[in-house]
PDB file of N, CA, C and O in Angstrom:
ATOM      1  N   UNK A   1    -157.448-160.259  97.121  1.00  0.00           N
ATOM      2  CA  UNK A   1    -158.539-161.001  96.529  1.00  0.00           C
ATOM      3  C   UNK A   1    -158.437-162.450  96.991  1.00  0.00           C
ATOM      4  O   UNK A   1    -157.366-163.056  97.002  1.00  0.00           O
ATOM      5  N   UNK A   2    -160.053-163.182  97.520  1.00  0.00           N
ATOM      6  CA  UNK A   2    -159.543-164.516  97.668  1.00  0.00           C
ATOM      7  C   UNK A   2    -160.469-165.180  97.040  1.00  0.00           C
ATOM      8  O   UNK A   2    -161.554-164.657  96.784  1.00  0.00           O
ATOM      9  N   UNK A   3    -160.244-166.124  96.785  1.00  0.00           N
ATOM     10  CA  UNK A   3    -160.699-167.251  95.671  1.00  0.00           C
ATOM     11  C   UNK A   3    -161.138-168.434  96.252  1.00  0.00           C
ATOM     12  O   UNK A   3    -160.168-169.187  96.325  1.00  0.00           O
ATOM     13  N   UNK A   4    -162.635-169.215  96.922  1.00  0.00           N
ATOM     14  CA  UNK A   4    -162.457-170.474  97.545  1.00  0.00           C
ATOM     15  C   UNK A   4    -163.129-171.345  96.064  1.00  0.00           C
ATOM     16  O   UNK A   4    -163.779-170.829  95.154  1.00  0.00           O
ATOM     17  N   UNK A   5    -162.790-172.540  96.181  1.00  0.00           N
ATOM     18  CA  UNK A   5    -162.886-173.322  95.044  1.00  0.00           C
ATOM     19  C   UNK A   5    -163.448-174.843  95.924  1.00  0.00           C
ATOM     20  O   UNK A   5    -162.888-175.469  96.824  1.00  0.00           O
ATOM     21  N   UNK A   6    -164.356-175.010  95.446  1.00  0.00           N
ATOM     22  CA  UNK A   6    -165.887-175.518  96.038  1.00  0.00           C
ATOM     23  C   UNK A   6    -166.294-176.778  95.460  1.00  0.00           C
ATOM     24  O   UNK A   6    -167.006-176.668  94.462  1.00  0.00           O
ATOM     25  N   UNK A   7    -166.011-177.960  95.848  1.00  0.00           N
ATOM     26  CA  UNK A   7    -166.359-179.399  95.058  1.00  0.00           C
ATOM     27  C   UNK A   7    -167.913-179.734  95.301  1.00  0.00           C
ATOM     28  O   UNK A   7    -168.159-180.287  96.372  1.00  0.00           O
ATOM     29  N   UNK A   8    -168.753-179.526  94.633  1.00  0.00           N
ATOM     30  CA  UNK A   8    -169.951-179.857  94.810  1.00  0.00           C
ATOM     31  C   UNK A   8    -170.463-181.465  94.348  1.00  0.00           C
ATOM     32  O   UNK A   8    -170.360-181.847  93.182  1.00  0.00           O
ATOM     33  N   UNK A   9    -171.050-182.367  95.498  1.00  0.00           N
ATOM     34  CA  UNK A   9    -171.464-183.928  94.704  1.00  0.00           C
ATOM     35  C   UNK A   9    -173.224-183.620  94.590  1.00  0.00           C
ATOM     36  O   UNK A   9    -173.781-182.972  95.476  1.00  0.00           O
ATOM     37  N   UNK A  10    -173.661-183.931  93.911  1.00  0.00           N
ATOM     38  CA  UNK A  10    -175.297-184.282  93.526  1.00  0.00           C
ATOM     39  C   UNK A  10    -176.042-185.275  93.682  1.00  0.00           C
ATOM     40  O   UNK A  10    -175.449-186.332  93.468  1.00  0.00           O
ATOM     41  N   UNK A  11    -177.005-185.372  93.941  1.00  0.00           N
ATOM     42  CA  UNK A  11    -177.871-186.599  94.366  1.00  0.00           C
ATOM     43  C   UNK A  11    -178.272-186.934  92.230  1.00  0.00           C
ATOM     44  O   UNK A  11    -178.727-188.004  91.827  1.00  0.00           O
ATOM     45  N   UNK A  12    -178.142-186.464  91.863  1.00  0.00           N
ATOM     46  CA  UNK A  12    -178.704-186.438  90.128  1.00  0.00           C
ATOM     47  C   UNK A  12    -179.863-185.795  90.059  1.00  0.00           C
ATOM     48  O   UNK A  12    -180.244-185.659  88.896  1.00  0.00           O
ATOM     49  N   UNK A  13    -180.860-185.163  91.204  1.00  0.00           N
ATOM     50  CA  UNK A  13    -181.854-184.318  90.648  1.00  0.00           C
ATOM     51  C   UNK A  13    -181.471-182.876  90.953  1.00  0.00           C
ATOM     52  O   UNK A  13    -182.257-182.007  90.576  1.00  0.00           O
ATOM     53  N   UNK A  14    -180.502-182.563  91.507  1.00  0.00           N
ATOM     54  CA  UNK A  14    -180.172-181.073  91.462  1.00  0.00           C
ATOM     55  C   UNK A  14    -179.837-180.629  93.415  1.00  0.00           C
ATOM     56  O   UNK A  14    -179.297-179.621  93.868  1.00  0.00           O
ATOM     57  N   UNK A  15    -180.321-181.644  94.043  1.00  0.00           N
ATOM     58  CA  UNK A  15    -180.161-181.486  95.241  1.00  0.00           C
ATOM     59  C   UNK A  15    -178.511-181.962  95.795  1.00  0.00           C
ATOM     60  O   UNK A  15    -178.142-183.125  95.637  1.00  0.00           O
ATOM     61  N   UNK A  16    -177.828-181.177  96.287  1.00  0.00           N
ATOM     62  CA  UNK A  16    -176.778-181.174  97.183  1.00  0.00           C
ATOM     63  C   UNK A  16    -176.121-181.717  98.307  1.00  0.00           C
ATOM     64  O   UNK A  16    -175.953-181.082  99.348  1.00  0.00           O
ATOM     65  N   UNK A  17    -175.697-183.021  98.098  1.00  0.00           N
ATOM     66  CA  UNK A  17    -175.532-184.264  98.934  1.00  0.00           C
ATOM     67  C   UNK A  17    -174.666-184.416  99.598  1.00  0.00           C
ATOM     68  O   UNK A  17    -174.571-185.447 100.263  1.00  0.00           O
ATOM     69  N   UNK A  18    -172.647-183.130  98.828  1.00  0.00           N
ATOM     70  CA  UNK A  18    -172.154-182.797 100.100  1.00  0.00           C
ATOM     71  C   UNK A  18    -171.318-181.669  99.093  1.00  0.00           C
ATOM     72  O   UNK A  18    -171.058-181.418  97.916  1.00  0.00           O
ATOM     73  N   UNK A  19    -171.098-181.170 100.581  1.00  0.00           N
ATOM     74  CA  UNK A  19    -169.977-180.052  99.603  1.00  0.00           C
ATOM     75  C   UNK A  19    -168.821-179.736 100.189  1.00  0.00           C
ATOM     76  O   UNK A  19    -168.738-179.585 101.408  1.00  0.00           O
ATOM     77  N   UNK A  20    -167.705-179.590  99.286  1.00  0.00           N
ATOM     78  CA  UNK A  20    -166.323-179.846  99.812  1.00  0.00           C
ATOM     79  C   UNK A  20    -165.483-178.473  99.798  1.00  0.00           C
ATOM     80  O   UNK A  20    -165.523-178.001  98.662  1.00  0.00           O
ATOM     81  N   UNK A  21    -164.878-177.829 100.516  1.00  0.00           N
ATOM     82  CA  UNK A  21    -163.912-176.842 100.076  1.00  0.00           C
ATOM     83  C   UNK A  21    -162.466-177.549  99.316  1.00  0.00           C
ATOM     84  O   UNK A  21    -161.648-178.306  99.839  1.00  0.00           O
ATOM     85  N   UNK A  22    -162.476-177.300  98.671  1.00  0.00           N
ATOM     86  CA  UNK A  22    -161.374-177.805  97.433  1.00  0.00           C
ATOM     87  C   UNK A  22    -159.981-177.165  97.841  1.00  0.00           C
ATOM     88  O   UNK A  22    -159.082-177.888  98.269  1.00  0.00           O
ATOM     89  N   UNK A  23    -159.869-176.209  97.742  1.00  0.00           N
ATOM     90  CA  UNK A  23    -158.501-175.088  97.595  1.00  0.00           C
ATOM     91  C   UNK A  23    -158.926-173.178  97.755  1.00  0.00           C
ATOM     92  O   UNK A  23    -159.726-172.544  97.068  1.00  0.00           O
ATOM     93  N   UNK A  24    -158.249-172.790  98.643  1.00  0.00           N
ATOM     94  CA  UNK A  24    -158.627-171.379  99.059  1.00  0.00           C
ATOM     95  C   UNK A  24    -157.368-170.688  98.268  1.00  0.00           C
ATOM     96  O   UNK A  24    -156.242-170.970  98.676  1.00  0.00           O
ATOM     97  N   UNK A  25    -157.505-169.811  97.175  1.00  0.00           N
ATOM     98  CA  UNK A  25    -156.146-168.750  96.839  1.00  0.00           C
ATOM     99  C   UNK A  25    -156.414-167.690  97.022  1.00  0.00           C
ATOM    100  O   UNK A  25    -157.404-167.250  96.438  1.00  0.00           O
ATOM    101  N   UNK A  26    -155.472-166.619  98.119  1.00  0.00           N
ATOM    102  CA  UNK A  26    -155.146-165.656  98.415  1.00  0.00           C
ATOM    103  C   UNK A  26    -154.367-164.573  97.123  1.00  0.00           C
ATOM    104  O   UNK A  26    -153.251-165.037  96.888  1.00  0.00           O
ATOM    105  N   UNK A  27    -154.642-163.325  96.271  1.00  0.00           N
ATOM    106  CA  UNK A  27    -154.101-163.011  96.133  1.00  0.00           C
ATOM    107  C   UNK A  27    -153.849-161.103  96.542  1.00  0.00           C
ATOM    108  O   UNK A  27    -154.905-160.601  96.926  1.00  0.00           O
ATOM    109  N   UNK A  28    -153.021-160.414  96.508  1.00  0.00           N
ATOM    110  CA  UNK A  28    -152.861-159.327  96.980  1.00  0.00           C
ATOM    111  C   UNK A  28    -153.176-158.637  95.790  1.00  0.00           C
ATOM    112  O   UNK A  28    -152.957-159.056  94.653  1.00  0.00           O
ATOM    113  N   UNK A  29    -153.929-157.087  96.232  1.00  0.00           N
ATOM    114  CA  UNK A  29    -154.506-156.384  94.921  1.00  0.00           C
ATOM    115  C   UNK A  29    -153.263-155.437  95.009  1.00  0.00           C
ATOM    116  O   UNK A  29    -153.646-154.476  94.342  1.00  0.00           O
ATOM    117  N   UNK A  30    -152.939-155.363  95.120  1.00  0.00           N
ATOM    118  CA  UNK A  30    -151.787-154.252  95.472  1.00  0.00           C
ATOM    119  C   UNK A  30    -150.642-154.716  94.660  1.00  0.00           C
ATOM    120  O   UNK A  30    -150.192-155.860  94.595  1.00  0.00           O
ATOM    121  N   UNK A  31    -150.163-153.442  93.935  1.00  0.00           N
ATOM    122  CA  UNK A  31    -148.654-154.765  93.157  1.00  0.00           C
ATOM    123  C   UNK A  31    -148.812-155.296  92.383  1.00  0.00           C
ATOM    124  O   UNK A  31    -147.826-155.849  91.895  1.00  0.00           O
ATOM    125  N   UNK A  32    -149.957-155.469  91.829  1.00  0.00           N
ATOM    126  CA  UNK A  32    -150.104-156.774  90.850  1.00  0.00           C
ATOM    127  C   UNK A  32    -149.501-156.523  89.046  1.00  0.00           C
ATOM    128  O   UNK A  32    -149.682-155.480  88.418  1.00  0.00           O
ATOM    129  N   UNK A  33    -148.863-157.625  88.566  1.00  0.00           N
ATOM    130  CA  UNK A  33    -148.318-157.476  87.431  1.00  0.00           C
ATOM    131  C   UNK A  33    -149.842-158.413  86.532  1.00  0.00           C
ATOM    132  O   UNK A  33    -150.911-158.795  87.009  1.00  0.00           O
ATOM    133  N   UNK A  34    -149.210-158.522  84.900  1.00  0.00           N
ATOM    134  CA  UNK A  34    -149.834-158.986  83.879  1.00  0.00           C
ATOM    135  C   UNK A  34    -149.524-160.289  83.747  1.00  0.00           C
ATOM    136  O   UNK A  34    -150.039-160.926  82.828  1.00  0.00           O
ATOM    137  N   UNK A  35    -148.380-161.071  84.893  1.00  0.00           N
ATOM    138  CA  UNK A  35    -147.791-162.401  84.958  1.00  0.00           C
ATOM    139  C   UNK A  35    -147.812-162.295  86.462  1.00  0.00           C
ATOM    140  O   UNK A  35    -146.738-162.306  87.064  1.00  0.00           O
ATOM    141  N   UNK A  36    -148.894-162.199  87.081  1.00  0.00           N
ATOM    142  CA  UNK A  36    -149.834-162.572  88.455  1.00  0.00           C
ATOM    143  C   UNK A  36    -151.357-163.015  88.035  1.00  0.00           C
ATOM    144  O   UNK A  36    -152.190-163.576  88.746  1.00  0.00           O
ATOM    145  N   UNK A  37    -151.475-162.585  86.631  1.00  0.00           N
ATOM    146  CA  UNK A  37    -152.881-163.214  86.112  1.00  0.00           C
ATOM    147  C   UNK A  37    -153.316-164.598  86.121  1.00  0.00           C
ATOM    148  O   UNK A  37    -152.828-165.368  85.294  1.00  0.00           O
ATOM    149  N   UNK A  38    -154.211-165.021  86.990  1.00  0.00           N
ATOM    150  CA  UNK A  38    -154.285-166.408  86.359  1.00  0.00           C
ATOM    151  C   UNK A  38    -153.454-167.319  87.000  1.00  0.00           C
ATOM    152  O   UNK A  38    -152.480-166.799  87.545  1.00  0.00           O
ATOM    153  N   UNK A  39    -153.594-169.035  87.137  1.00  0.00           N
ATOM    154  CA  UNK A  39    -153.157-169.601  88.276  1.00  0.00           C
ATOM    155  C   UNK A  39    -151.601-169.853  87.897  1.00  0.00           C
ATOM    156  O   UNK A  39    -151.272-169.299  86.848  1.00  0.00           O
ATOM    157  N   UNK A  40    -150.409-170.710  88.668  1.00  0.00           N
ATOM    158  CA  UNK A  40    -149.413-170.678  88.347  1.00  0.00           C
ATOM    159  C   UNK A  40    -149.533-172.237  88.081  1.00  0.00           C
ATOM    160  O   UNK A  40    -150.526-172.863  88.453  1.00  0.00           O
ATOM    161  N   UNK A  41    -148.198-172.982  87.248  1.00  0.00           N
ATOM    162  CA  UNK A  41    -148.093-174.051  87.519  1.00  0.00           C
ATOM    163  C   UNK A  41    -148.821-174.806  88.649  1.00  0.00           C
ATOM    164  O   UNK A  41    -149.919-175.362  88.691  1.00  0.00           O
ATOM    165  N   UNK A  42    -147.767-174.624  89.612  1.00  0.00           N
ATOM    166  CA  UNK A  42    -147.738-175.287  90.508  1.00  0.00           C
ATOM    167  C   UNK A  42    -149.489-175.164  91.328  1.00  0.00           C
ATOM    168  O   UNK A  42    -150.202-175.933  91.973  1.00  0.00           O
ATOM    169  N   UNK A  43    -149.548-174.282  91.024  1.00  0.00           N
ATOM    170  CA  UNK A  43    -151.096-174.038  91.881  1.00  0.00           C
ATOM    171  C   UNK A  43    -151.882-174.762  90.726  1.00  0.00           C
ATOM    172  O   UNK A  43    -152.285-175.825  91.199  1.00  0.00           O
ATOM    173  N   UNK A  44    -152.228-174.653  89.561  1.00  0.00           N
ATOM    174  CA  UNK A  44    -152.414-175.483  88.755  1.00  0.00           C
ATOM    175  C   UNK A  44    -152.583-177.149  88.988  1.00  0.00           C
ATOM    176  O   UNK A  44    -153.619-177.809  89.071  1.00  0.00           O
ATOM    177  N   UNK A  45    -151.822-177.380  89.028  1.00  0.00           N
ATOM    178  CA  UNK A  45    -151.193-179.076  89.612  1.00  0.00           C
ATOM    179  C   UNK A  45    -151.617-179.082  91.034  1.00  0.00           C
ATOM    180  O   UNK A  45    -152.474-179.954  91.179  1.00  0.00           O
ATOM    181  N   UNK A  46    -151.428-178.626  91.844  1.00  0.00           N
ATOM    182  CA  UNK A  46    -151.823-178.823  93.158  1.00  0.00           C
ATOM    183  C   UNK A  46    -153.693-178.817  93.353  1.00  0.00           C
ATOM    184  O   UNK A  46    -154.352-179.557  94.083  1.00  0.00           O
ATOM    185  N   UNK A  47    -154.177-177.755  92.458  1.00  0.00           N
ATOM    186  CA  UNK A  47    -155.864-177.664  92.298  1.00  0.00           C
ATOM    187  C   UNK A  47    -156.076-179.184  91.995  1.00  0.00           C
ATOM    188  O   UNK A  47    -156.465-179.972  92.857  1.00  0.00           O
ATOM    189  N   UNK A  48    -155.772-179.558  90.625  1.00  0.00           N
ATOM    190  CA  UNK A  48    -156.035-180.508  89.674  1.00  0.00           C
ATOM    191  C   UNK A  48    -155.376-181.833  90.683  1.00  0.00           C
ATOM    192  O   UNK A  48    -156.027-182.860  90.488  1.00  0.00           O
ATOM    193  N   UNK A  49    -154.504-181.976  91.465  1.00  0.00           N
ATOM    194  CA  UNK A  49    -154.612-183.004  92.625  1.00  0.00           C
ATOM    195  C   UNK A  49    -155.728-182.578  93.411  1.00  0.00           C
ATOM    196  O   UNK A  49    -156.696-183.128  92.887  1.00  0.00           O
ATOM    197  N   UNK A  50    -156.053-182.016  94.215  1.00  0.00           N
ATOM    198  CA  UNK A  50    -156.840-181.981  95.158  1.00  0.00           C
ATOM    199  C   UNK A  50    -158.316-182.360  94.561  1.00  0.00           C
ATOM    200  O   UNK A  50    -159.086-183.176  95.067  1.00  0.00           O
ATOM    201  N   UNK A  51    -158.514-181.701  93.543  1.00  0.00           N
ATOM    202  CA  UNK A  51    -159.931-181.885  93.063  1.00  0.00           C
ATOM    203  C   UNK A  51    -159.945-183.817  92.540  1.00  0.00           C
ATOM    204  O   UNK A  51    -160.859-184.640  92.585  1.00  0.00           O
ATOM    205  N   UNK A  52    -158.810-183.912  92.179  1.00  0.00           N
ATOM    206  CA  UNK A  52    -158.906-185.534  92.134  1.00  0.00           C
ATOM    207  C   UNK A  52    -158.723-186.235  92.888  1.00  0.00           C
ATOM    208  O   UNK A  52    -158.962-187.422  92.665  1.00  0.00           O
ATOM    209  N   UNK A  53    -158.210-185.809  94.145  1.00  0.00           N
ATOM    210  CA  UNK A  53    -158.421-186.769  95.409  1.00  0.00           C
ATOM    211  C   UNK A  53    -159.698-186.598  96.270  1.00  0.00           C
ATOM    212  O   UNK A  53    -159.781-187.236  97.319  1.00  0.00           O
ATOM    213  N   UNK A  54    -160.528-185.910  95.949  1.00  0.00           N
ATOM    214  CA  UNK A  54    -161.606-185.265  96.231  1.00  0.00           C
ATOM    215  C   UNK A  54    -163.099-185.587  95.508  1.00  0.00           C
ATOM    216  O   UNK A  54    -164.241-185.285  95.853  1.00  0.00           O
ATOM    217  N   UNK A  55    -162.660-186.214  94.540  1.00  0.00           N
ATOM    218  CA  UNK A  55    -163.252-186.430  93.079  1.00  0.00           C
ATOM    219  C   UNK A  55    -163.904-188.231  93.311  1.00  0.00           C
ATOM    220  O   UNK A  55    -164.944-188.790  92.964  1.00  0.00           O
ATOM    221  N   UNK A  56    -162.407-188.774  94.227  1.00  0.00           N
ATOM    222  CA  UNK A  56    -162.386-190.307  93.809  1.00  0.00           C
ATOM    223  C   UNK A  56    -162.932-190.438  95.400  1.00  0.00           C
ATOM    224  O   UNK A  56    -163.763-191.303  95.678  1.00  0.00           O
ATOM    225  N   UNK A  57    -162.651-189.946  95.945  1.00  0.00           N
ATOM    226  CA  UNK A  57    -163.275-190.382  97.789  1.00  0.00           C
ATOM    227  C   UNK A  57    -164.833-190.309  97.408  1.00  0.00           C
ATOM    228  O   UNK A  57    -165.521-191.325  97.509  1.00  0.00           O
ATOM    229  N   UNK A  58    -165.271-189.334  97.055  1.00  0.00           N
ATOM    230  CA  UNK A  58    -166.842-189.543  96.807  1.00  0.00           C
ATOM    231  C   UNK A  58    -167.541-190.171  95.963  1.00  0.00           C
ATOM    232  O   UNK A  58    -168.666-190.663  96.048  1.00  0.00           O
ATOM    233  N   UNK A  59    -166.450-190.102  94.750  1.00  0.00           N
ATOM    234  CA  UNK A  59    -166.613-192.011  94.008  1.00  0.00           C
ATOM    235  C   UNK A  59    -166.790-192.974  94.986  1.00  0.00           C
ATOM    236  O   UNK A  59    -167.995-193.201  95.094  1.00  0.00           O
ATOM    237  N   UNK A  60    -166.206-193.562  95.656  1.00  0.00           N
ATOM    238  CA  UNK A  60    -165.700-194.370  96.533  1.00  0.00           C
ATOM    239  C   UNK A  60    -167.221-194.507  97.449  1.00  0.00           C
ATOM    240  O   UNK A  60    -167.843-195.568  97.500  1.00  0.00           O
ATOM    241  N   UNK A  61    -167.610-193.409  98.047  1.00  0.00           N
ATOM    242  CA  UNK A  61    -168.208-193.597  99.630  1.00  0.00           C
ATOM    243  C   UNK A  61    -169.743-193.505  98.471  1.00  0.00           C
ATOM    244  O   UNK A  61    -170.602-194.232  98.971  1.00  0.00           O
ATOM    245  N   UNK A  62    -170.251-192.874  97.206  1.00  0.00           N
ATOM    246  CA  UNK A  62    -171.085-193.314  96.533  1.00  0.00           C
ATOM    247  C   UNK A  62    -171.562-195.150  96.527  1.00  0.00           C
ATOM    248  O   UNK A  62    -172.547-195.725  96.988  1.00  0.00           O
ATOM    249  N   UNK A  63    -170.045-195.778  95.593  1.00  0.00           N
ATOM    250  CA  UNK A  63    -169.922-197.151  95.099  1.00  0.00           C
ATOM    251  C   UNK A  63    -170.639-197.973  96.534  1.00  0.00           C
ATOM    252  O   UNK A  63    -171.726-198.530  96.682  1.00  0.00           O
ATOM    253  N   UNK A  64    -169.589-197.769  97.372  1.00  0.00           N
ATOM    254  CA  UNK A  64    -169.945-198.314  98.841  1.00  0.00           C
ATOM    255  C   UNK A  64    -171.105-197.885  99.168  1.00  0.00           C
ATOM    256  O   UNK A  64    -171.729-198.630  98.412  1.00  0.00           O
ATOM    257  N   UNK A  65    -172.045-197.181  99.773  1.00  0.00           N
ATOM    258  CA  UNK A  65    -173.357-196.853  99.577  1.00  0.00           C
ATOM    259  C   UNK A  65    -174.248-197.498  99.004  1.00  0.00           C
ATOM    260  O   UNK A  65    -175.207-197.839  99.695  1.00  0.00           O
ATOM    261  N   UNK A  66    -174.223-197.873  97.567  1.00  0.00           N
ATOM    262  CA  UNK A  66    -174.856-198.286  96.915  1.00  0.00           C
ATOM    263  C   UNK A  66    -174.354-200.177  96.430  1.00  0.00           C
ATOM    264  O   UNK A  66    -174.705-200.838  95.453  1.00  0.00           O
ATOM    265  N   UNK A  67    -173.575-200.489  97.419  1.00  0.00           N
ATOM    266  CA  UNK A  67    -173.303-201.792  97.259  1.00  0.00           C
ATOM    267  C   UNK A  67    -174.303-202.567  98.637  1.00  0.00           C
ATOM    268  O   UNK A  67    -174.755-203.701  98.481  1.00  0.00           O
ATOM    269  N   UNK A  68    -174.446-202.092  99.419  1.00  0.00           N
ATOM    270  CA  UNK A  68    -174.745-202.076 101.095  1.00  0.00           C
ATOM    271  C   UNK A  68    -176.016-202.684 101.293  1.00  0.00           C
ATOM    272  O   UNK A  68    -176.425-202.897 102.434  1.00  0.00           O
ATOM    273  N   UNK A  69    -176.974-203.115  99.822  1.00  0.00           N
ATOM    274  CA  UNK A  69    -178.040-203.254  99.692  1.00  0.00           C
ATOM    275  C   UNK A  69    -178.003-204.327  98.485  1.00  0.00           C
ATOM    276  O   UNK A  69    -177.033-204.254  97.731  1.00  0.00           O
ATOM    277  N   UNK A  70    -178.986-205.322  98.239  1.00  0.00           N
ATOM    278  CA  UNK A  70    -179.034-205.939  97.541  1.00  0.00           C
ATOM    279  C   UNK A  70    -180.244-205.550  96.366  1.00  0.00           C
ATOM    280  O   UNK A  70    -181.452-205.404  96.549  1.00  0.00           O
ATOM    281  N   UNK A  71    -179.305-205.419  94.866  1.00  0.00           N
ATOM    282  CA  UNK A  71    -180.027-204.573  93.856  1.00  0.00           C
ATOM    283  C   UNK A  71    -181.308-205.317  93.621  1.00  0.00           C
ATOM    284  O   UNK A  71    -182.211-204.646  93.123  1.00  0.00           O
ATOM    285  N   UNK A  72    -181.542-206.494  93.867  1.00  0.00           N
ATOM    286  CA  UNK A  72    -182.400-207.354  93.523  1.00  0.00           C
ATOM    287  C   UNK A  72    -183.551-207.495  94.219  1.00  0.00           C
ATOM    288  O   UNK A  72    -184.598-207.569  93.575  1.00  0.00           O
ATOM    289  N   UNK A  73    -183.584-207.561  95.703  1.00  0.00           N
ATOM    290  CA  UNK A  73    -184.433-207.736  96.876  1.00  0.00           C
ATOM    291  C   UNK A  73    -184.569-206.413  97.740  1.00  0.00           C
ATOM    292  O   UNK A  73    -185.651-205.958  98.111  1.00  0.00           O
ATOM    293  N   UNK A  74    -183.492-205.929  97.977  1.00  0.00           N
ATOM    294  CA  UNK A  74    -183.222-204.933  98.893  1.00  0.00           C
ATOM    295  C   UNK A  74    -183.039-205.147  99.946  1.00  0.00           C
ATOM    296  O   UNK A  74    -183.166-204.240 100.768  1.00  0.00           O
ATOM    297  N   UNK A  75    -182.735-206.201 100.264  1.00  0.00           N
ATOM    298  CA  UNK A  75    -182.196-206.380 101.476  1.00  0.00           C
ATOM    299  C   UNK A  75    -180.705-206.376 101.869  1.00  0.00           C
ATOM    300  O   UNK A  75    -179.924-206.860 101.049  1.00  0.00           O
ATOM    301  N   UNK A  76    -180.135-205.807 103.220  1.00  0.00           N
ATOM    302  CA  UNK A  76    -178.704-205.286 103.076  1.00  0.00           C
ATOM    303  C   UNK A  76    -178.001-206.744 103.037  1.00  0.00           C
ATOM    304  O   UNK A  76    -178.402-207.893 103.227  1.00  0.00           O
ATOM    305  N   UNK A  77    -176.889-206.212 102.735  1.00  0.00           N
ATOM    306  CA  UNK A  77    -175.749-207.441 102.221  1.00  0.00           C
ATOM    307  C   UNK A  77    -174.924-207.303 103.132  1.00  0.00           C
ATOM    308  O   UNK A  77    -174.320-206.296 103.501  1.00  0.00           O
ATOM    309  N   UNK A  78    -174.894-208.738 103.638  1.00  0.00           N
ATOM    310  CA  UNK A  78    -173.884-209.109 104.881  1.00  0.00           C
ATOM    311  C   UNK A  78    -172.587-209.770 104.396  1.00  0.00           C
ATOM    312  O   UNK A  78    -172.731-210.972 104.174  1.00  0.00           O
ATOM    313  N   UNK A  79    -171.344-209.281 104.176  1.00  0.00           N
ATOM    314  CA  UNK A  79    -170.475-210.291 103.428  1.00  0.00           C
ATOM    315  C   UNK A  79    -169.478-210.513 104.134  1.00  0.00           C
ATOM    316  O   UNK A  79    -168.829-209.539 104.519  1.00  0.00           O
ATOM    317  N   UNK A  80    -169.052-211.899 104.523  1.00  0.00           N
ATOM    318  CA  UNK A  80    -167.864-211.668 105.149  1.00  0.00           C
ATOM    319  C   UNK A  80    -167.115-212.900 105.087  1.00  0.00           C
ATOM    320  O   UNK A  80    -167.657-213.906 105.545  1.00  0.00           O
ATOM    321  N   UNK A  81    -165.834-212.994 104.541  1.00  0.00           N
ATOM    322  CA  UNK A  81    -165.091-213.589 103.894  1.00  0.00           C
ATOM    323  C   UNK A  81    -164.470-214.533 104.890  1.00  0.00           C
ATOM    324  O   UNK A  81    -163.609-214.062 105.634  1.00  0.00           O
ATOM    325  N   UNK A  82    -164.861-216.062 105.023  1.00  0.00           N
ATOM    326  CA  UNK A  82    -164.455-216.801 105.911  1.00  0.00           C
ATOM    327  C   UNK A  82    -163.119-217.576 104.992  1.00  0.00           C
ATOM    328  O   UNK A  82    -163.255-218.168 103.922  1.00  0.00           O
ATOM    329  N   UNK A  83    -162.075-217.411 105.610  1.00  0.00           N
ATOM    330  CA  UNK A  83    -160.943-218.663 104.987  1.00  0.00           C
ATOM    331  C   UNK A  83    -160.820-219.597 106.304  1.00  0.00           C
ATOM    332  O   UNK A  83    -160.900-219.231 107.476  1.00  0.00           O
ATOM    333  N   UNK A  84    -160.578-221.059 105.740  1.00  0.00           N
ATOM    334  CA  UNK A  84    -160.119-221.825 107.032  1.00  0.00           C
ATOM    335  C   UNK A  84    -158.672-221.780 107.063  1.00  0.00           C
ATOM    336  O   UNK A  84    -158.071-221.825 105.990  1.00  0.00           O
ATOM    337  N   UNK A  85    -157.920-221.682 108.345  1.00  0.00           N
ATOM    338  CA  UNK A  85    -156.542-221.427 108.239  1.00  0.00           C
ATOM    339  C   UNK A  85    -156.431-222.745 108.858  1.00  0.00           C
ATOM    340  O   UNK A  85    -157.103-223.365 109.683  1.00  0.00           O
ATOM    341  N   UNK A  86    -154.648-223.123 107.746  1.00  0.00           N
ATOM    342  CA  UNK A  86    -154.592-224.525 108.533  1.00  0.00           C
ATOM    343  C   UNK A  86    -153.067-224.190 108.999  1.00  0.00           C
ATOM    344  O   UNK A  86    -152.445-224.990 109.698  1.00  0.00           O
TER     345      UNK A  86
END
């Protein structure tokens, strides 16, 4: 049996803006006990990282996106941080 686990981001009206493969689990039907049910620790923790490093990058490339423009005028924003070095 395999399992792909699928990060979906939204535009907010229902349309599909990107989509991520998260984590693929393989398991064998053959053999299987009543403590093969269901994820393990560690796969557990490893999902729940991935989906949060996965989670915050598209936070991220959203924020940025929507900084790139000026909320007020709309015109893009040029910023660039001059120091004088002495």
């Amino acid at each position: 049996m395999r399992c792909t686990i699928v990060h979906e981001f939204d535009n907010g009206d229902g349309s599909v803006a990107k989509r991520v493969e998260v984590m693929r689990l393989d398991r064998p039907i053959d053999d299987q006990t009543s403590a093969d049910v269901g994820l393990s620790l560690s796969e557990g923790l490893s999902l729940l990282n991935c989906v949060q490093q996965k989670f915050v990058v598209g936070q991220i490339e959203r924020l940025c996106a929507s900084r790139r423009f000026c909320v007020d005028c709309g015109v893009p924003v040029v910023c660039k941080i001059i120091i004088a070095r002495s």
